[in-house]
N, C-alpha and C positions, 0 to 999 in steps of 0.2 A: 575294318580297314586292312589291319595284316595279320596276321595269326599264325602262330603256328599247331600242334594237336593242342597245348597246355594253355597257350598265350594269346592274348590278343590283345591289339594297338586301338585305340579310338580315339577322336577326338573327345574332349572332356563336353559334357554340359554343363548349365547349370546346376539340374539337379546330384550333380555328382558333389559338390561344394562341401556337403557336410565329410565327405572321404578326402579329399582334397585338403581342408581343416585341417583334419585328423592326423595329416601323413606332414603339413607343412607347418605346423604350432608348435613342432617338436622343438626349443631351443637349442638340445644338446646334436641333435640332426642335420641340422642350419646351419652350425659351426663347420661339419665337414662336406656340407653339399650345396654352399653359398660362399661367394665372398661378397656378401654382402654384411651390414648387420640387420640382429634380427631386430624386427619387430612386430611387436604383437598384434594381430588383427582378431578379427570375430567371422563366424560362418556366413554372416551375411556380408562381409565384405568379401569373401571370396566368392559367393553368389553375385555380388554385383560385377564382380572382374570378369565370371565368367558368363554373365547376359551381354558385357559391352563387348567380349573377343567373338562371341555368337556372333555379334548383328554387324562387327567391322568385316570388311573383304581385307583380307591376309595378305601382307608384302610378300614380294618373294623374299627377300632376305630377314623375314621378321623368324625369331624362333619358332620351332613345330614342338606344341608341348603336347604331348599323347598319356591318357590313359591306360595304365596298365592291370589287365582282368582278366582271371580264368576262364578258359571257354566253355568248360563243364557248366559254370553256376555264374559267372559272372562276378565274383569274389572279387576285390580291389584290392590290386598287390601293392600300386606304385605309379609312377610316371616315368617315362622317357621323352628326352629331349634331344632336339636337333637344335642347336643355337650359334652364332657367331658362323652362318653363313657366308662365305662367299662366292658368290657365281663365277667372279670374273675368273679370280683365280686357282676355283673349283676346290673349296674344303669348305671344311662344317668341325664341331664339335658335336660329340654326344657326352648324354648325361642319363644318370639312373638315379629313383632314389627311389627305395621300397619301406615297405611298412616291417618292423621286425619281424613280426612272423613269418612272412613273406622270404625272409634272408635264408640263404646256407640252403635250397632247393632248388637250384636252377635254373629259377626263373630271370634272375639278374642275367644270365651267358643268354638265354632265349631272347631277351627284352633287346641287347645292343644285337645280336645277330638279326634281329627285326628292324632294328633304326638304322641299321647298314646295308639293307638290302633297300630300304623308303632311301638312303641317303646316295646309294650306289644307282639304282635302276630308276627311281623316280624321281631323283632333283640333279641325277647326271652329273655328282660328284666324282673327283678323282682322287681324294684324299678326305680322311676321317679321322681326329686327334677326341683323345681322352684322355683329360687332366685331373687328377689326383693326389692326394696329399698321401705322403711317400710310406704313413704308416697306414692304409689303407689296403690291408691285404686282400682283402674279398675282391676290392673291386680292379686290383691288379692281376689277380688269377683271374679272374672274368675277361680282363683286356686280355692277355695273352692266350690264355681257352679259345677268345674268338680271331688271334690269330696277329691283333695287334703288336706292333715291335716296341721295347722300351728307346724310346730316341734320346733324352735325357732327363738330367736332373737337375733342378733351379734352387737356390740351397735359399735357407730362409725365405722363403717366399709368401705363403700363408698364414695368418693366425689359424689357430685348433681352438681357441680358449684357455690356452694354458703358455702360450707364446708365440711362436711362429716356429714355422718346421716346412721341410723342406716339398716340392710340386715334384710329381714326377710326367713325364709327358709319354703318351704312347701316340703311335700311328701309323696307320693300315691305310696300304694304296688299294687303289682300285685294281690293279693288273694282279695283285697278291690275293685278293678276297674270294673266296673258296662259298660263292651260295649254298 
């Protein structure tokens, strides 16, 4: 779908379900790449989420969850996301979430400079936010690596699992993004 030498974006199948598991069962993970809570599933429930997103035709404004894999070998790093679309008023969020080995390589700055080129040229967005919980340094030098501005700070906003701590928000226009 998008790629670049190391990366490349795909829809998910079914068969990807057991890697999908793998990278989403993580409890301690979910804490900082969810505000949700967690809970636990099994590989065939993510096999069947991902037979019924297969066979539905996609909103526009439904989230774009992408596959993330080496081009070499097809190795599963991760996912990236495009979620909290809006058309009218032309923004999106993205999100990353890799497998640790996958981390401190690159691949995280490759994976959003990918979901912002899908979010820039092909859903003709004019703005791109990535939110963050404020001790999350990897994924802060990744936003501003790819050029993202810090625009602020939302102070106890999120649980971590250990209490609540503060969001930080970044975002990158369209007129500023450097393909």
């Amino acid at each position: 779908m998008f790629a670049t030498d190391r990366v490349r974006l795909r829809t998910p199948t079914p068969d990807d379900a057991p890697d999908m598991f793998r990278l989403h069962s993580d409890p301690e993970l979910h804490l900082v790449t969810d505000d949700e809570p967690f809970l636990p599933h099994h590989v065939g429930q993510v096999r069947a989420r991902l037979e019924k997103r297969a066979a539905e035709q996609p909103e526009a404004a439904a989230p774009v969850s992408l596959l993330a894999e080496t081009v070499a070998d097809g190795t599963f790093l991760g996912t990236g996301v495009l979620w909290g679309i809006n058309a009218f008023n032309g923004y999106a969020h993205l999100g990353i979430t890799l497998l640790p080995e996958a981390r401190g390589q690159g691949y995280g700055t490759e994976v959003i400079r990918l979901l912002c080129r899908y979010g820039f040229r092909n859903r003709n967005l004019r703005r791109l936010e990535i939110e963050t919980l404020a001790g999350n340094t990897a994924m802060r030098r990744t936003a501003e690596r790819c050029g993202f501005v810090h625009e602020g700070t939302q102070r106890d906003r999120e649980y971590d699992g250990d209490g609540f701590t503060d969001l930080v928000i970044y975002g990158l226009l369209r007129r500023d993004w450097t393909p």
